[in-house]
C-alpha positions in Angstrom: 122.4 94.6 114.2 125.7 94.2 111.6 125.2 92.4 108.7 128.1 90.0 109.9 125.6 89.4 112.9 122.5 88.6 111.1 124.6 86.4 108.7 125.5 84.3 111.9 121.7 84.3 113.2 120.3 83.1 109.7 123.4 80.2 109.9 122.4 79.6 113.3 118.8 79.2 111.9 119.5 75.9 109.8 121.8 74.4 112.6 121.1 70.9 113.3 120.8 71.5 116.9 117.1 72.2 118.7 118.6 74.6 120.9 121.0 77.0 118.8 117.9 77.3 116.5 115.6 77.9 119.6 118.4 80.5 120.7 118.2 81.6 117.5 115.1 82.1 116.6 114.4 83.6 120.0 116.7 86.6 119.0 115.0 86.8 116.0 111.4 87.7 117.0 113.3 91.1 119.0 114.9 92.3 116.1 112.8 91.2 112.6 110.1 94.0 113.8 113.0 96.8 112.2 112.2 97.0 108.5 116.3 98.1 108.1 116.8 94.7 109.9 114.3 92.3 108.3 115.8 93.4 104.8 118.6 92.3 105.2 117.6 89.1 106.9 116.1 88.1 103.5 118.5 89.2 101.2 120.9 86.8 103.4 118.1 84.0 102.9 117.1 83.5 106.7 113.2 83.8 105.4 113.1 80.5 104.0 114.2 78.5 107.0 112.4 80.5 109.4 109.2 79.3 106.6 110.9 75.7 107.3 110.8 76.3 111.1 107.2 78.1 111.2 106.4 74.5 109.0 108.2 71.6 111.4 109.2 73.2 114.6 107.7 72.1 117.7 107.1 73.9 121.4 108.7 77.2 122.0 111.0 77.3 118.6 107.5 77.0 116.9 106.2 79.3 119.6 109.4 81.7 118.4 109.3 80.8 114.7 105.7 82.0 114.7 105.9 85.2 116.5 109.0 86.1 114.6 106.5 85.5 110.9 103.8 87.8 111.9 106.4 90.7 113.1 107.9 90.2 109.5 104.4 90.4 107.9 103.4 93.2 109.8 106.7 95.4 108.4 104.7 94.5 105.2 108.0 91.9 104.2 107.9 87.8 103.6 104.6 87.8 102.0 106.1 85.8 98.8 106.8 82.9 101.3 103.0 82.8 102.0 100.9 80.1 100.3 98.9 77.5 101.0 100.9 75.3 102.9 101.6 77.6 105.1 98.0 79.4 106.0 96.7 75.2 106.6 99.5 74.7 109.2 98.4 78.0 110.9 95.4 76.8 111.1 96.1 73.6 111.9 97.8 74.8 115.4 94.5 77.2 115.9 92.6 74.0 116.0 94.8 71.3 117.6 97.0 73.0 119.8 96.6 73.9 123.7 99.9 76.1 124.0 99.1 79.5 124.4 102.3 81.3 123.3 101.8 79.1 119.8 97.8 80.1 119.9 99.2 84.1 119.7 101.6 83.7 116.9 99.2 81.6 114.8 96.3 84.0 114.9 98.7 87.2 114.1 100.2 85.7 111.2 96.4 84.7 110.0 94.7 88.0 111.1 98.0 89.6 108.7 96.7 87.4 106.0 93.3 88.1 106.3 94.1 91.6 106.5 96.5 91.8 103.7 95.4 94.4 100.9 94.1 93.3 97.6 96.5 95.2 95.2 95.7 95.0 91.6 99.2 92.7 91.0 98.4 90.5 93.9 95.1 89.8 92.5 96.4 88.6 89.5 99.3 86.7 90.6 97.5 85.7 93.7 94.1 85.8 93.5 93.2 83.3 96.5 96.7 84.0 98.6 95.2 86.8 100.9 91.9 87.9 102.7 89.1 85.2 103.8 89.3 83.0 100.9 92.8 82.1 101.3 91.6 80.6 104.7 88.8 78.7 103.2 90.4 75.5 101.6 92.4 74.8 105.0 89.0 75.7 107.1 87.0 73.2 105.0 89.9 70.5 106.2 89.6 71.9 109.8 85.6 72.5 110.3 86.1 73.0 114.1 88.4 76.5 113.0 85.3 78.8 113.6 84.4 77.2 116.5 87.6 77.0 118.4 88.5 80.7 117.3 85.6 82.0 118.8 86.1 80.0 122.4 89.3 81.5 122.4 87.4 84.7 123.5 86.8 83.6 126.9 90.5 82.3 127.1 92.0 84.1 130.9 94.9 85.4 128.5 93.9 88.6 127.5 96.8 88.6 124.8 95.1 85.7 123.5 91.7 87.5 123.4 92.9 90.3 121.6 94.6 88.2 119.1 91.9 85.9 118.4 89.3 88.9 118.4 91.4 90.7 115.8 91.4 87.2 113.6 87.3 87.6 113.9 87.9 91.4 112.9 89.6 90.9 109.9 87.7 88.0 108.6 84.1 89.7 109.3 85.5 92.6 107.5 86.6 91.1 104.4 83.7 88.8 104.0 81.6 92.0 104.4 83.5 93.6 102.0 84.7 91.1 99.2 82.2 88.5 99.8 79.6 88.2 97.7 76.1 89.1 98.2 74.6 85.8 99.3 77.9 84.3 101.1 78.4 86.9 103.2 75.4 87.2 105.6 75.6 83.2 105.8 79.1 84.2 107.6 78.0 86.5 110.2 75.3 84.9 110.5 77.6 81.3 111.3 79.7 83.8 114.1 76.9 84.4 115.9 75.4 81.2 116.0 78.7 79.8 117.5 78.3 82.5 120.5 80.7 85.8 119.1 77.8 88.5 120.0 77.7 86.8 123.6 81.9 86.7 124.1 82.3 89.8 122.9 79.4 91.4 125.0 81.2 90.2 128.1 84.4 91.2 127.5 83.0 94.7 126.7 81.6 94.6 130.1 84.8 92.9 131.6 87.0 94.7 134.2 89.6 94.2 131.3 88.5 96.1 129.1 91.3 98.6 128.8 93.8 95.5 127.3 91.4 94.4 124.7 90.5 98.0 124.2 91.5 98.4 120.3 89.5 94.9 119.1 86.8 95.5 121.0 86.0 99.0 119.2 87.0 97.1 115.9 83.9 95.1 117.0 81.7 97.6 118.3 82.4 99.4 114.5 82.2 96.2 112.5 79.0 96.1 113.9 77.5 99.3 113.0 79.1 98.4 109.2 76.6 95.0 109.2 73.3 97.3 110.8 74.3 99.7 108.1 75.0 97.2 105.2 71.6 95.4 106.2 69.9 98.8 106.4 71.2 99.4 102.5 69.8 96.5 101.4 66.2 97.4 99.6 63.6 95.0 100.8 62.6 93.4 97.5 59.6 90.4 97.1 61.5 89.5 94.0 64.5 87.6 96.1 63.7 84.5 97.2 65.4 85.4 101.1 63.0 88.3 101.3 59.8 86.9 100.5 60.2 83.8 102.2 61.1 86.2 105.6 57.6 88.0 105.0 55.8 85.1 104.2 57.2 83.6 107.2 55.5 86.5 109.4 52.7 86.0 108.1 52.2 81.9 108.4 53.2 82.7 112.2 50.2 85.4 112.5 48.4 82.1 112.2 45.9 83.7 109.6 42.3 82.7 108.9 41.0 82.0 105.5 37.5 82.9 104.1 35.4 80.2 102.6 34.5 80.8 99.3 32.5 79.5 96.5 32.5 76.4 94.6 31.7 76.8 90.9 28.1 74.9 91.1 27.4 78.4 93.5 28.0 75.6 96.7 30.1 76.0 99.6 33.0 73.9 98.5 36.2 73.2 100.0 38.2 76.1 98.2 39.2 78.6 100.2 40.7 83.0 99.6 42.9 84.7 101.7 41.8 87.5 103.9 41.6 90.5 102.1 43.2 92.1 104.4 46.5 89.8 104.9 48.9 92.5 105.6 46.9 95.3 107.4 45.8 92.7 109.9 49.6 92.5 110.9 49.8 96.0 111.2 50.8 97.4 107.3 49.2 100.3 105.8 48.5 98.6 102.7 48.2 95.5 100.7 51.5 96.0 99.4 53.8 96.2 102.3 57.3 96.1 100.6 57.3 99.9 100.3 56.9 100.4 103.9 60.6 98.7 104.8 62.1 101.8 102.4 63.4 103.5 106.0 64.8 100.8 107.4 65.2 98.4 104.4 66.0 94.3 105.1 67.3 95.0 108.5 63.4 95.7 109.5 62.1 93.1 108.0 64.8 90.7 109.9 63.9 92.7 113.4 60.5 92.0 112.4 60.9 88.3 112.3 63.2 87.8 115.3 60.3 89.7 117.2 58.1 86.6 115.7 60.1 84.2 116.2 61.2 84.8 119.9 57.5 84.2 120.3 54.8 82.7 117.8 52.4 82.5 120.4 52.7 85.7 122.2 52.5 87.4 118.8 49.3 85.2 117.6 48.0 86.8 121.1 48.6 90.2 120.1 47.2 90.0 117.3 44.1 88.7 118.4 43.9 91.1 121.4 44.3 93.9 118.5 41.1 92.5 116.4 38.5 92.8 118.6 39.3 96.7 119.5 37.9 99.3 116.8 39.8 99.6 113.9 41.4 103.3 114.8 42.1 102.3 117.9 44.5 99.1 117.3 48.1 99.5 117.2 50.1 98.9 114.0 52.1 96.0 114.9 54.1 95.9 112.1 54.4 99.7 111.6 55.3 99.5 115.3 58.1 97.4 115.1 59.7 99.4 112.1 59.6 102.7 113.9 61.7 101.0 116.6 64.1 99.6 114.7 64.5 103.3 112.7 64.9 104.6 116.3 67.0 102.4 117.6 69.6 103.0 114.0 69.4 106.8 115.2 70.1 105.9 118.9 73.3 104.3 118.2 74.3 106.5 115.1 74.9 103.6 112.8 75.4 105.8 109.9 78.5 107.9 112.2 82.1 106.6 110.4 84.3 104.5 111.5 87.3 106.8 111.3 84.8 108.7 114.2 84.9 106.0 116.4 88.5 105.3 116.2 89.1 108.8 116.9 87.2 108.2 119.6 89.5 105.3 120.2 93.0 107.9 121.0 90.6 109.4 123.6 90.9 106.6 125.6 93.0 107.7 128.8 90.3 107.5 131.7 87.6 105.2 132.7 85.0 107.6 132.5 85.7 107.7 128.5 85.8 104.6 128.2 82.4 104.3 129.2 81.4 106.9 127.3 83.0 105.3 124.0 82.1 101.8 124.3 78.2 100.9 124.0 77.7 97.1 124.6 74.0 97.5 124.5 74.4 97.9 120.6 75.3 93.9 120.5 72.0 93.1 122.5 69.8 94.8 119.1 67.6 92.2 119.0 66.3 91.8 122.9 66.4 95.9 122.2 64.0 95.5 119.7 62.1 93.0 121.3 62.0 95.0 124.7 61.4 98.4 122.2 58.5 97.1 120.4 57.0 95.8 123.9 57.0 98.9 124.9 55.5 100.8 122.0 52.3 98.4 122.8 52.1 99.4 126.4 52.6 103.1 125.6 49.6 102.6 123.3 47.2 100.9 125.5 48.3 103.0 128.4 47.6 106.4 126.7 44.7 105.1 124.8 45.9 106.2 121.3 44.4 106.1 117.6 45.7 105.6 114.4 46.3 109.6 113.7 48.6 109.3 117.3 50.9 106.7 115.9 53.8 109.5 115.6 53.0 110.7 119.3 53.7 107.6 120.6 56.5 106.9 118.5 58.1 110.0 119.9 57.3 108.4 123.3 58.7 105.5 122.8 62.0 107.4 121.3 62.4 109.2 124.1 62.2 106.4 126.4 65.3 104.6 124.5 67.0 107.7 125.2 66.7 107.1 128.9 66.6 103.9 129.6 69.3 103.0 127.1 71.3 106.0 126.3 71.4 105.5 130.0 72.5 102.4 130.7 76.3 101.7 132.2 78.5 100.1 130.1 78.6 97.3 133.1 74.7 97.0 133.4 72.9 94.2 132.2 70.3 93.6 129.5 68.2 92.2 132.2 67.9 95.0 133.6 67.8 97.1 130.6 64.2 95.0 129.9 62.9 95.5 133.0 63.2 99.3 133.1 61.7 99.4 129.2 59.0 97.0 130.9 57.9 98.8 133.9 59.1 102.4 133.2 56.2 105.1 134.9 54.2 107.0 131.8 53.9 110.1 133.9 57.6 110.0 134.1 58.0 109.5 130.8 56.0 112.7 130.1 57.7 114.5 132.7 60.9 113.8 130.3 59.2 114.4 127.0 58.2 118.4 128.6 61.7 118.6 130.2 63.1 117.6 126.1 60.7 120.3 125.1 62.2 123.1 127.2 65.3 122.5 126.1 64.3 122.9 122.0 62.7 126.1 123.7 65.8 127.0 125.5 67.8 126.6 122.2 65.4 128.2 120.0 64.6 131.1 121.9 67.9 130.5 124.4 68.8 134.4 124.9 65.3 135.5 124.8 63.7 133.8 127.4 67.2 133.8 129.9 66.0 137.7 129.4 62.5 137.2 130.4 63.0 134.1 133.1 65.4 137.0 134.8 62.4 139.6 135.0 60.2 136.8 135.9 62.6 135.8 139.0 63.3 139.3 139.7 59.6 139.9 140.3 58.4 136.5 141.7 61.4 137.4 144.4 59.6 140.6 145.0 56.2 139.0 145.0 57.4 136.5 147.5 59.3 139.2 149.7 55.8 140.5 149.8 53.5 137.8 151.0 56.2 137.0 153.6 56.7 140.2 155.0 52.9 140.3 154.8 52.8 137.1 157.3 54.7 139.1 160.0 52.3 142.2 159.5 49.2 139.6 160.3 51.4 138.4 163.1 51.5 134.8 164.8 51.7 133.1 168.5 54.6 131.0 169.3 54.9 128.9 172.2 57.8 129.1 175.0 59.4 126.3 176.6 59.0 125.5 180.1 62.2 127.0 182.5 64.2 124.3 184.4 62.9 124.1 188.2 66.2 122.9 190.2 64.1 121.7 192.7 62.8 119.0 190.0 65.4 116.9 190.9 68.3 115.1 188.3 66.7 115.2 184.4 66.1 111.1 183.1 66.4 109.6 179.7 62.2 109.7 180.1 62.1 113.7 180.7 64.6 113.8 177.7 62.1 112.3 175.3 59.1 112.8 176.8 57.7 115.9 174.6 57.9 119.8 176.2 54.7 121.5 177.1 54.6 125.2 176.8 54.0 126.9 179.5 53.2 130.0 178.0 52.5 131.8 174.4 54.7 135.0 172.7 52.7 136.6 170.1 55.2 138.6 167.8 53.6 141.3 165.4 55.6 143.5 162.7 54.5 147.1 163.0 52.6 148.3 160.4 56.1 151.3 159.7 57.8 147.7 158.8 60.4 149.5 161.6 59.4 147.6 164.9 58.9 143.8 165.9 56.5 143.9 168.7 55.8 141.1 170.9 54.3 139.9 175.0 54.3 136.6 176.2 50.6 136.0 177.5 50.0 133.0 180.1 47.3 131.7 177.6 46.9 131.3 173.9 44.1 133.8 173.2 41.3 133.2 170.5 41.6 136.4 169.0 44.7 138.3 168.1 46.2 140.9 170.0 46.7 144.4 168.7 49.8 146.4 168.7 49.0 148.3 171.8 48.9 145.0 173.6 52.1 144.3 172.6 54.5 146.1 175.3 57.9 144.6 174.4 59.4 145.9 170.9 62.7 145.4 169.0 63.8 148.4 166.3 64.9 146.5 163.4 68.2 149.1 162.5 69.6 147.4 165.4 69.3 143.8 164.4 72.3 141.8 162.9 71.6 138.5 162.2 69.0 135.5 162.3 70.3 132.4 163.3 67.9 129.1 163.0 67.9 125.6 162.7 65.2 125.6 159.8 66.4 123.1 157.0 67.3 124.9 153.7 67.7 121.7 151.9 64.2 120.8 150.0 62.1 117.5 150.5 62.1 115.9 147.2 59.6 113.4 148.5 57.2 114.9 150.2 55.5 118.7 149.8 53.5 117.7 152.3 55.2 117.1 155.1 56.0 120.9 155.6 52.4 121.4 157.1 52.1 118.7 159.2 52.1 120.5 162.6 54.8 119.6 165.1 54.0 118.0 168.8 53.4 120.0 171.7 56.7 121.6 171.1 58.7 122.1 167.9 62.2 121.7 168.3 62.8 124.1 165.5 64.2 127.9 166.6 64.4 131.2 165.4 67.1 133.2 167.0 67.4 137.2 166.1 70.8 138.9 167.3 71.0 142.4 167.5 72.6 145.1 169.9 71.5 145.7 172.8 69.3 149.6 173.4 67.1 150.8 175.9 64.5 149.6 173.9 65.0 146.0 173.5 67.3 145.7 177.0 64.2 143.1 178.2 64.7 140.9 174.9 67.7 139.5 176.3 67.6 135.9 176.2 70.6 134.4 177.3 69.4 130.8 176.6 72.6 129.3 174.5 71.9 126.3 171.7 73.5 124.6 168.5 72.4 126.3 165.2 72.7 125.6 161.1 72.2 128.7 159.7 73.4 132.5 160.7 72.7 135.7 158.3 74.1 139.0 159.2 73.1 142.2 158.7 76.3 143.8 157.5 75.0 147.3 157.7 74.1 146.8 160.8 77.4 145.4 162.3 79.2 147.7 160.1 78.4 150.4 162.5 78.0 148.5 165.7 81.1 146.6 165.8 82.1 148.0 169.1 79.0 146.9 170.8 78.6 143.5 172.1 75.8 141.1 169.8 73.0 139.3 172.0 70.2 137.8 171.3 67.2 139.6 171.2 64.4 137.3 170.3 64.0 133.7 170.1 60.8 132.1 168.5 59.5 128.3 168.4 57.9 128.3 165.1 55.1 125.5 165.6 54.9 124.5 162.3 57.5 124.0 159.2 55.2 126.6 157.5 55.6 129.5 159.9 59.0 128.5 160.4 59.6 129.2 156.3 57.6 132.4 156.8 58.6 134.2 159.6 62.2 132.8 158.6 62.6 134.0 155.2 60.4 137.1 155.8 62.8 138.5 158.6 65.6 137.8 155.8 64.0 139.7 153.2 63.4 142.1 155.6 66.8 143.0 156.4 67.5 142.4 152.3 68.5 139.1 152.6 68.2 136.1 150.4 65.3 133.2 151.5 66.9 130.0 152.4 63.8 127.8 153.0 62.9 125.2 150.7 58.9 125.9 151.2 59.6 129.6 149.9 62.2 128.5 147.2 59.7 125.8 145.6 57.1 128.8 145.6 59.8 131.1 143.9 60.0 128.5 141.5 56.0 128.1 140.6 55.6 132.0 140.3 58.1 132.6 138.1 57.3 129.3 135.8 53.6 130.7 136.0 54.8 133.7 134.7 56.7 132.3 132.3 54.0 130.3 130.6 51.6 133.3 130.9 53.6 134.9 128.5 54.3 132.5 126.0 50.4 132.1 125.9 50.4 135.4 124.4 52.7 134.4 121.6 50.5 133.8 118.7 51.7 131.3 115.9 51.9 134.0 112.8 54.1 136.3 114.8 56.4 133.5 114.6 59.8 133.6 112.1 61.1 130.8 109.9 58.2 128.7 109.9 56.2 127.8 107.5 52.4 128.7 107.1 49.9 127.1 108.9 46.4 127.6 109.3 45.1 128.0 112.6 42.1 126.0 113.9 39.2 128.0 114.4 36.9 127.7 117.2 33.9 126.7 115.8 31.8 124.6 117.7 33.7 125.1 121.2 32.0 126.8 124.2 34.4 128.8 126.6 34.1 126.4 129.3 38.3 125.2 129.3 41.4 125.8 131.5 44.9 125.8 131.2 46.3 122.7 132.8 49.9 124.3 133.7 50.6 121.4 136.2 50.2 118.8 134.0 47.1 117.3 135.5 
């Protein structure tokens, strides 16, 4: 815009007229945002009557007039026309008015205020014109100013939201880092007694969440600065705050005092402390302040939260704790430290806040946005709480000591990991609780041994991918083996009963009334591994037939596929199930296809049905492609166990891969029996990098042990 032009808007400005300023002003707030631009509008004098507008204006020249202010004060101009007059009708309109486009413009220009750097020559010239204490004489007029400024978080306005969450942004962050020592945490604290963890935690789980993206993550960081700068505090018995939080554990432990003596050598009234005030509550020692040197103030205020929440259920723990043996009682107060050190390494409270607005530009998908923003991080407390919980369950469960206070610890870590590591950004902190509360111990170690394999995997990554290869190269072989074995030994299948068309038209009842076989095939491999001999007998004999019983034979060369309808997808759920025999009749087939030669002409079966699977011999085709394919042989496996055999071992015999779940589980248990076979014979000294150790001996232990691969 021309200099002539903005001349006219700043005369325009001071008209006497509402609307020619409102027109004016309305111009304005789309133009002042050019630094080029707002220069000149203040060397031609328009700042002091938009001051005079932002001062005595009303409705949507106020509404103008305001936004127009915080665009200027964001181009880093006008901030010589800020004083106190101004920041007390700012907040004035925060308190007192409903408008929403005024409630936008007001929080901007205080947020900019707030936010406003402390230079050396403002501090002199200034030194109560910027940051939180500039607010503090107009919010000790207006005491509601906290109060209404956090409700504005659950305005429908999501402009609104962001605005006012940015005014609790900048505020947190200066008190944090200009306030002083003892005023600060009296702030934060205020905030979240007004209901700021509880507004924010929703909208982190809103459906909005990509508008008030940039706040929200202010937040999210802000809060990590407060865990942190409460973590740095050194727990100290010497400050007033910190003793009177210890003592205030220990009054709620509901302690017991020992009678003592009177000076006459009567019982008398006077009575000593227990001498063991602090261990009772789980401390190491009598002098417990140099336990918190981890996890400094912010465990001792987790500590009292966890007591507070429940003075009774604590006093219950305790007692429950007293009458067990003294190495087997859990460390309540040790307990709840170690969760709150895990729980600061969980959410990487010392990771920068530059990392998390980098993390910030990342934002162009849902799925990071999940991945970025951790709402669970406000709920630290129930955390704790839920945390600490668990610890005592994990240590009742597992029946631990003293000396297994680190082992349960790690326990305890890993199940954070899970549970909350896990969580959605959408899933509640119900829910959270309830999966600490009832989460399955042999799960829980199923995890720990699956955490270990991966520090194996990266350790010794390249070395045992080379040995897990030879392992499943041979466990393959072993398998192929034992399969092919099973059609050596041979097995009978039954047949199903041929159609009789004078039986009349098939009902719904023959449909699922169950098939009965009306005779038996027993199928043999020869002992050459070349031949598949089989007869179909009237009866199921007791005894197995031998070879030269066996009239009917197929020559392997000339097969070129198997085609079944056994599952290749594993049961998860059940193991078991695979040997539970079928009725009268399995449904389940095995179809081998082959060419047709003067030896197998009387295999043809011509019976036609729907299939899953269908491996080819390619060699085999290869070389017979001008010869029409038929089915040679087709088998009704009885079981799911000799369907997985004879299955997977016709595969393997035509150098094949196994498709059944039964023999891929069994794969699976070979080579991981293999694999811890030869770790077994890694000794400890053989070992580089680590330091030395000495090895236990064996004195005093008889021979009479086992390895317990399965994990019990």
């Amino acid at each position: 815009m021309e200099s002539g032009n903005v001349s006219e808007l700043v005369k325009r400005l001071g008209s006497e007229e509402d609307a020619v300023r409102k027109m004016a002003v309305f111009k304005l707030q789309s133009n002042i945002g050019d630094p080029s631009f707002a220069e000149v509008f203040i060397a031609e004098g328009g700042l002091t009557k938009l001051r005079y507008l932002t001062l005595n204006a009303t409705g949507n020249t106020l509404a103008y007039s305001l936004t127009s202010l915080s665009r200027l004060l964001e181009v880093d101009k006008g901030w010589e026309f800020v004083n106190q007059d101004l920041v007390k009708r700012v907040v004035e309109l925060v308190v007192t008015h409903p408008l929403v486009n005024i409630l936008r413009g007001a929080m901007s220009i205080l947020a900019a205020v707030v936010s406003h750097p402390h230079t050396s020559a403002t501090r002199a010239s200034q030194p109560h014109a910027f940051g939180f204490r500039a607010l503090k004489p107009a919010i000790a007029a207006y005491p509601q100013f906290l109060e209404m400024l956090v409700s504005r978080l659950s305005s429908a306005d999501h402009a609104l939201c962001t605005n006012a969450l940015q005014l609790i942004n900048s505020l947190m962050r200066d008190a944090v880092t200009n306030g002083a020592e003892d005023e600060w945490p009296k702030f934060i604290k205020r905030l979240q007694d007004l209901g700021v963890i509880r507004a924010v935690y929703g909208l982190m789980q809103g459906a909005a969440l990509q508008d008030l993206a940039h706040p929200l993550l202010e937040f999210q960081a802000l809060t990590k600065v407060l865990l942190r700068k409460w973590r740095d505090v050194s727990f100290d018995l010497d400050k007033p705050e910190h003793r009177r939080a210890l003592k205030g554990v220990h009054l709620a432990s509901s302690p017991e005092r020992i009678p003592g003596q009177s000076d006459d050598g009567e019982d008398g009234e006077k009575k000593k402390h227990n001498p063991e005030k602090w261990r009772r509550l789980g401390f190491e020692s009598e002098s417990p302040a140099w336990e918190f040197e981890e996890v400094g103030f912010l465990g001792m205020m987790d500590l009292g939260d966890f007591v507070r929440r429940s003075e009774d259920g604590f006093q219950k723990l305790l007692l429950e704790q007293s009458t067990q043996p003294q190495e087997k009682r859990c460390p309540i107060a040790r307990a709840s430290l170690s969760v709150t050190a895990i729980l600061y390494e969980h959410f990487e409270i010392d990771k920068s806040d530059l990392e998390d607005f980098k993390g910030y530009l990342a934002l162009d998908s849902r799925q990071s946005i999940d991945r970025i923003f951790k709402p669970m991080i406000l709920q630290w407390s129930k955390l704790h709480a839920s945390g600490l919980q668990a610890f005592l369950r994990l240590w009742k469960s597992t029946g631990a000591e003293v000396a297994d206070f680190k082992k349960v610890a790690e326990l305890v870590r890993i199940l954070l990991e899970a549970v909350v590591g896990g969580a959605s950004r959408t899933k509640e902190i119900q829910e959270v609780e309830e999966e600490l509360a009832s989460f399955d111990y042999q799960r829980l170690r199923q995890l720990q041994m699956e955490l270990l394999e991966l520090t194996y995997e990266d350790t010794w990554g390249h070395h045992l991918r080379q040995v897990r290869d030879e392992l499943n190269h041979e466990a393959l072989q072993f398998m192929k083996e034992q399969r092919i074995r099973c059609l050596l030994q041979g097995a009978w299948f039954p047949n199903a009963a041929p159609f009789k068309p004078d039986a009349g038209l098939v009902t719904k009842g023959d449909i699922a009334r169950p098939l009965a076989p009306s005779t038996h095939r027993y199928v043999r491999l020869s002992h050459n591994r070349r031949w598949l001999h089989y007869a179909d007998f009237a009866e199921k004999g007791s005894g197995e037939p031998s070879l030269e019983e066996l009239p009917e034979k197929i020559d392997l060369t000339t097969v070129s596929s198997v085609v079944s309808n056994v599952s290749a997808s594993s049961d998860s759920n059940s193991s078991t199930s695979t040997l539970t025999p079928q009725p009268a009749l399995s449904t389940t087939r095995i179809t081998i296809h082959g060419y047709l030669t003067s030896t197998s002409a009387s295999a043809h079966d011509s019976s036609s049905y729907s299939h899953s699977h269908s491996h080819s011999n390619s060699k085999s085709s290869s070389h017979s492609h001008h010869r029409k394919e038929i089915p040679l042989l087709t088998l009704n496996p009885p079981t799911h166990t000799i369907a997985s055999e004879w299955l997977d071992g016709l595969l393997m015999l035509l150098n094949q891969q196994p498709i059944t779940a039964e023999t891929t589980k069994m794969l699976k248990i070979v080579a991981g029996y293999g694999l811890k076979i030869r770790l077994l014979n890694v000794r400890f000294e053989e070992l580089e990098g680590l330091e030395d150790r000495e090895v236990p001996g064996r004195e005093g232990l008889d021979e009479d042990y086992y390895y317990d691969i399965l994990g019990g």
